[in-house]
N, C-alpha and C positions, 0 to 999 in steps of 0.2 A: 311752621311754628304756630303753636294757636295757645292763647293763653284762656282758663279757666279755672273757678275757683280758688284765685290769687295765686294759683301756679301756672308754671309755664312748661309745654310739652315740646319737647326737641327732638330732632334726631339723634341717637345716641352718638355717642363720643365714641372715638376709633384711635389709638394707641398706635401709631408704627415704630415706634422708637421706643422699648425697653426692655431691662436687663432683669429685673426682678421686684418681690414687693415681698411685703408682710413674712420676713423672713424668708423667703422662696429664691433660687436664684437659676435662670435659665438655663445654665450648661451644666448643674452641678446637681440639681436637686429632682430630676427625672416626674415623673410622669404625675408622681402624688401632688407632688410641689407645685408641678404648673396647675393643677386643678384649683389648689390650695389659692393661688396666683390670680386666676381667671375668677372666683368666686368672691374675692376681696374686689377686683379692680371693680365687677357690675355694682359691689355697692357705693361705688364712688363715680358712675354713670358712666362707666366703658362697657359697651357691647360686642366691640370686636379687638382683637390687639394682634402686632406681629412680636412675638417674643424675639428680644434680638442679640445673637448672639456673637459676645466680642470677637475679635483674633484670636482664633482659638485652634488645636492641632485638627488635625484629621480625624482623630478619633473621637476627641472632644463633641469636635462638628455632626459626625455620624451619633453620637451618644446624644446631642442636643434635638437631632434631627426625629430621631426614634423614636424620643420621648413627646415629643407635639404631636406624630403622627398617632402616634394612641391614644394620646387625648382629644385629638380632632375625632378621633372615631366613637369615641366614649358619647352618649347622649343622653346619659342619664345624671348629670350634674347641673345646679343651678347657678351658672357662672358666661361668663363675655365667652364669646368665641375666635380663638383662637384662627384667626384666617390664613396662618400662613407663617414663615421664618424668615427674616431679617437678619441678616452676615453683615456685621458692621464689622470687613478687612473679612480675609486675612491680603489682598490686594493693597499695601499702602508701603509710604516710605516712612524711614525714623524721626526724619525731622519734626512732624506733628502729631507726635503718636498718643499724644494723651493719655489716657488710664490704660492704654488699652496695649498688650505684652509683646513689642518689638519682634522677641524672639520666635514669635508665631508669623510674621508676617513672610509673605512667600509672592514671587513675580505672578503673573497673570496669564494663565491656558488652558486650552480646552484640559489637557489631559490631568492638571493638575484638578482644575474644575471638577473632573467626571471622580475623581479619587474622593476629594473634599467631601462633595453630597452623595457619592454614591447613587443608589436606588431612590434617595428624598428629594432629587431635583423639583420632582412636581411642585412639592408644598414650598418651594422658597420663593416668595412672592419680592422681595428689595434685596438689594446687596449696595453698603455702600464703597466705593472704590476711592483708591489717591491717581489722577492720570499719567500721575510723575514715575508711579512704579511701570518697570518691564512689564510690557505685553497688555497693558490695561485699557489702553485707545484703541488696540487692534478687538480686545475684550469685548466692550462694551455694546458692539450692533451684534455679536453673539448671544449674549445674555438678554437683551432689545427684543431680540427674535425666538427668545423663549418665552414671552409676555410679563418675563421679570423687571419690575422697576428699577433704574440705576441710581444713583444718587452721588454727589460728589463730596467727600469729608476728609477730616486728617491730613489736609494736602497745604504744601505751601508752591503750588504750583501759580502761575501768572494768570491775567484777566484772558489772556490769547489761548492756552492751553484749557481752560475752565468752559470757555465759549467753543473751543473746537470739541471737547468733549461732548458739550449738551447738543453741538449739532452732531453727532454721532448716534446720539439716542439719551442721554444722559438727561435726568429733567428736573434734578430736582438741588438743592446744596443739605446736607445734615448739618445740622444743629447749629447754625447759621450763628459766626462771630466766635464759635467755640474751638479750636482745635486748628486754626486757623490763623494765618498773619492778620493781625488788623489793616483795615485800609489805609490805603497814602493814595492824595489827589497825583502823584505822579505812577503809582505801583496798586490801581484798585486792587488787585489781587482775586479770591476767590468772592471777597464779600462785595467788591465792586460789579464782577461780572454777575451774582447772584444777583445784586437789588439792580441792576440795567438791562440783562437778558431777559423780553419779556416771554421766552419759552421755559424759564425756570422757576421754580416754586421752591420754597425756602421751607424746613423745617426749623421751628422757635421752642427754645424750652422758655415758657414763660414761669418759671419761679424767682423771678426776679432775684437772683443768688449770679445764675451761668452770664443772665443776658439785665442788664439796666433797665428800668421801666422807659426812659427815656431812648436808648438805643433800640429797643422791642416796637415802639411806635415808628422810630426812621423807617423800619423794616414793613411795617406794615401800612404805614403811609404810602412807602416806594410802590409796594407789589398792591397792594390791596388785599382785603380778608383771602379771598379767592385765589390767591397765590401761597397761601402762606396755611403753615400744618403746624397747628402744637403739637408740640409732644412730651413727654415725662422725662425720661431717658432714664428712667430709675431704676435704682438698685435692691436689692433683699432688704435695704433699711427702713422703705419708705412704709409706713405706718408701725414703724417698732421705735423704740427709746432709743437716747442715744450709745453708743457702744461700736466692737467690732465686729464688724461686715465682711462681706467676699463678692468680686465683684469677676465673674469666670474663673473663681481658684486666687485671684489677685486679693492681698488687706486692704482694707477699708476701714480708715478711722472713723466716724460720725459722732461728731462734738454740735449740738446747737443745730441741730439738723442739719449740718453741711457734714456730704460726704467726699473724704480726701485720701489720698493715696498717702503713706506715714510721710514721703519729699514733699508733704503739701499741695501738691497739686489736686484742684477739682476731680472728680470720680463719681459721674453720674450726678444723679441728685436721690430726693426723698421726695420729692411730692406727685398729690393724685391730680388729678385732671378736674374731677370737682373745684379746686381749690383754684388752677391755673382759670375754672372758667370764672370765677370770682376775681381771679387776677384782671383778667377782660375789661370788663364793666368797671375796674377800679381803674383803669387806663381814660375809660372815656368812650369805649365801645357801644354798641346796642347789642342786645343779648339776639339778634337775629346775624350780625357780626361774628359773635362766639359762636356761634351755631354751627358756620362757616368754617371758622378754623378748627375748632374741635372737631367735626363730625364732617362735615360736607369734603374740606377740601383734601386731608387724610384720604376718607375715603377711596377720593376719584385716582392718585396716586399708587393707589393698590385696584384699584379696579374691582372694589367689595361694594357692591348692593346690599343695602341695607332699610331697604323699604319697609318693611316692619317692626325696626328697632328705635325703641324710644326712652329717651328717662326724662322725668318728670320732677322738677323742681320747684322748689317753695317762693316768695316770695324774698327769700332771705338767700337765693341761689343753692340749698339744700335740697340733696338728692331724696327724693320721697316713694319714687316705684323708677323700674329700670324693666323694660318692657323688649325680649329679645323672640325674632321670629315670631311675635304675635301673642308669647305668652311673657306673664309677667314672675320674674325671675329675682326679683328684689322687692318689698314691699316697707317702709317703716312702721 
């Protein structure tokens, strides 16, 4: 980090958790969309993202797959790069299923695997699993030994099952406190074994909406910057008005910037990573802190080098140049 003429230069911000943006939606809106996607997020200082997509069918998945593969090949666009795909499920059980459509969810194996991604295995960099679904423990050093990252979410699995997963290979919790039992000093659950396993790394959406500014600091008190990955988890709402959204084909109200499933429940969110890094420093952080969690510790999770990507903010934490692979791709 080096700071010059009252701005400060960072490593750009890296996205593994989200569903869409600026109207765009990951499973739905093919190849334009994500561009459409990728160009929006570098102005808000994301240089890399895994578009991630929900529980979704077979076809969905192949349809979602195809369309990031052409845009990873495309290189003639000025926008974040696309490092890879994020499967959040279809490996989960119904108990904590969140926004995300039950009826997509399916037990855990090779062959179901090889059907899912097809020919796009290469590019799926995370997948997050529940260990409570069939076949997902025997899963997990499979997918390990494809240099894919595991992740554990949507589960109301125990502190003992959570801890035997991350020793299987599993290394990370999604969207930590969300989708989730809350802790009990007798039943930590998945959030307990997250903040005490020191081999796990927490994903935090800091929009202070999913997770409490207060709750988001225990988190990162516990783990330290260096354990812990913001992330968006956003939907096609985030930088449009409020109204109806689609979150993998699923409605989406958004009243007041919160986006909800019509039963109420949370469904993603709306905001950019700019804004989370502003949330940062409103916690109490240093902006070498944020750095960490937006860019550094993401990163090292997906195993994306990122040595030449930069954005450049104001002294007001506004994004001013977003600087990818050495050329600069955002300018205000």
């Amino acid at each position: 980090m080096n700071k010059y003429k009252d701005c400060y230069k960072l490593k750009g911000f890296v996205d593994i958790h989200i569903h869409g943006a600026v109207g765009q939606d990951v499973v739905t809106s093919g190849p334009n969309g994500l561009q459409k996607m990728a160009e929006s997020l570098a102005r808000h200082g994301v240089v890399g993202f895994l578009p991630t997509i929900p529980a979704s069918s077979v076809e969905e998945t192949i349809f979602s797959l195809e369309s990031m593969k052409k845009v990873m090949e495309e290189k003639s666009f000025n926008g974040a790069k696309i490092i890879g795909a994020h499967l959040e499920g279809p490996f989960m059980k119904e108990a904590y299923k969140g926004a995300l459509d039950y009826t997509k969810f399916a037990s855990a194996s090779v062959e179901y695997w090889e059907k899912l991604v097809g020919e796009y295995e290469n590019i799926v960099r995370r997948v997050t699993v529940d260990p409570l679904q069939d076949g997902v423990l025997d899963f997990i050093p499979y997918l390990v030994s494809k240099s894919i990252s595991v992740t554990i979410g949507h589960t109301a699995a125990d502190a003992e099952t959570v801890n035997k997963a991350i020793e299987l290979g599993a290394d990370s919790i999604t969207h930590i406190f969300n989708a989730m039992p809350p802790m009990h000093h007798r039943n930590p659950g998945p959030v307990g074994a997250a903040l005490s396993n020191r081999k796990c790394k927490c994903e935090l959406i800091l929009d202070f909406l999913h997770v409490s500014p207060i709750a988001a600091k225990v988190v990162i008190e516990a783990k330290g910057p260096e354990n812990v990955a913001i992330v968006t988890d956003s939907c096609e709402a985030a930088g449009m008005p409020d109204g109806d959204y689609e979150l993998g084909g699923r409605l989406v109200h958004v009243r007041n910037g919160e986006a909800r499933l019509p039963e109420g429940n949370l469904a993603s969110s709306t905001v950019f990573m700019d804004q989370e890094l502003r949330n940062v420093i409103e916690l109490g952080y240093s902006i070498e802190n944020a750095e960490t969690m937006l860019a550094k510790t993401p990163a090292s999770l997906v195993s994306y080098e990122h040595d030449e990507d930069y954005v450049i903010v104001d002294k007001d934490l506004n994004v001013v140049e977003v600087i990818i692979s050495g050329k600069t791709v955002y300018r205000v």
